[in-house]
C-alpha positions in Angstrom: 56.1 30.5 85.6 54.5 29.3 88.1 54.2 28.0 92.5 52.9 25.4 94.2 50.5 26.0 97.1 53.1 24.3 99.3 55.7 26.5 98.3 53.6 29.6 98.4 52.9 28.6 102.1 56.4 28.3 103.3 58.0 30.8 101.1 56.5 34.8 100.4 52.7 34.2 101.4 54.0 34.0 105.2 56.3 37.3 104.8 53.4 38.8 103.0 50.8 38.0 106.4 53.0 39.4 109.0 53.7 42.7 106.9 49.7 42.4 106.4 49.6 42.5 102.9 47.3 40.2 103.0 45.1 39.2 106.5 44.9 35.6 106.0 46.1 33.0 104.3 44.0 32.7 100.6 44.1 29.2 100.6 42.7 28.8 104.0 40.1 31.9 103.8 38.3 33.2 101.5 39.2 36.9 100.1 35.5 38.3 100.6 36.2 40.9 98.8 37.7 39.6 95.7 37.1 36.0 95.4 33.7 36.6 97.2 32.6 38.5 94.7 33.1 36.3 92.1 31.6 33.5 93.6 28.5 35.8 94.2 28.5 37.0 90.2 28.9 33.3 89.1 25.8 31.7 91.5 23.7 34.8 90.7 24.6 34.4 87.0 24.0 30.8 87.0 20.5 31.0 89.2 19.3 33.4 86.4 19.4 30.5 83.9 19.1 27.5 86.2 17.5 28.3 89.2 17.8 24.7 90.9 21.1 25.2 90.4 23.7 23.2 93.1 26.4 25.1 94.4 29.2 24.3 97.0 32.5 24.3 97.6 35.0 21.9 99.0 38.9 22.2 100.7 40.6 24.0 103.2 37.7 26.9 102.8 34.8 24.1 103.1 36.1 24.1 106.9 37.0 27.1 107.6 34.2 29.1 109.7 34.9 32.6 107.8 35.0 31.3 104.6 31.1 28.7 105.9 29.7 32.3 107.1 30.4 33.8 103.7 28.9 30.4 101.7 26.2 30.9 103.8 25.5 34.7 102.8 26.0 33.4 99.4 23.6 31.0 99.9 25.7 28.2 98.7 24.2 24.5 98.9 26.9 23.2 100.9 30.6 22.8 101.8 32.8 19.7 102.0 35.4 19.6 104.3 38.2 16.7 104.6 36.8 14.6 108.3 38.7 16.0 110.7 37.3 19.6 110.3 33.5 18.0 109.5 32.9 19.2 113.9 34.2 22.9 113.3 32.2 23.0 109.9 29.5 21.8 111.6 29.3 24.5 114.6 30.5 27.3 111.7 27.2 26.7 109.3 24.9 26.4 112.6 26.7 30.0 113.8 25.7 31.2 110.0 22.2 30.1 110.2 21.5 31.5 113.6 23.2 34.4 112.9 20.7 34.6 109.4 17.6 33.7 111.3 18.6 36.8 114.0 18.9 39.5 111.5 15.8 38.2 109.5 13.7 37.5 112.2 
């Protein structure tokens, strides 16, 4: 068994937001807890044997400011975003640097 993103969107995952099951939509955000962690396991992982090692993401979460602060922390290489969110994306990983520079500097 299984659902489309599309169907997931316009059937349970909105019923499951407004009771607060879940905060945000996972295809939009990134679960920091969760999904976070498993990106951070799998770049620290990966760094251990290849420490040049390019990683990014791309999608809905490549333009998503939330999601750019927590590829930031990450210290992912970059995001990808589809054009018209490349402004927002922009502003989001120049918040996450600033906000890095602050508390290290």
């Amino acid at each position: 068994f299984g659902i489309s993103r599309d169907d997931a969107e316009a059937g349970f995952l909105i019923e499951y937001m407004e009771k607060e099951i879940l905060p945000d939509n996972p295809f939009a955000v990134i679960d920091r807890d969760g999904v976070g962690l498993l990106m951070k396991m799998a770049i620290e992982k990966g760094r251990s044997v290849r420490p040049d090692l390019e990683c990014g993401i791309c999608g809905e979460h490549g333009g998503d400011p939330e999601s750019i602060q927590l590829c930031h922390e990450l210290g992912l290489t970059y995001v990808s975003c589809s054009p018209f969110r490349i402004p927002v994306a922009r502003l989001a990983a120049a918040h996450a640097a600033l906000r890095d520079k602050k508390t290290k500097g």
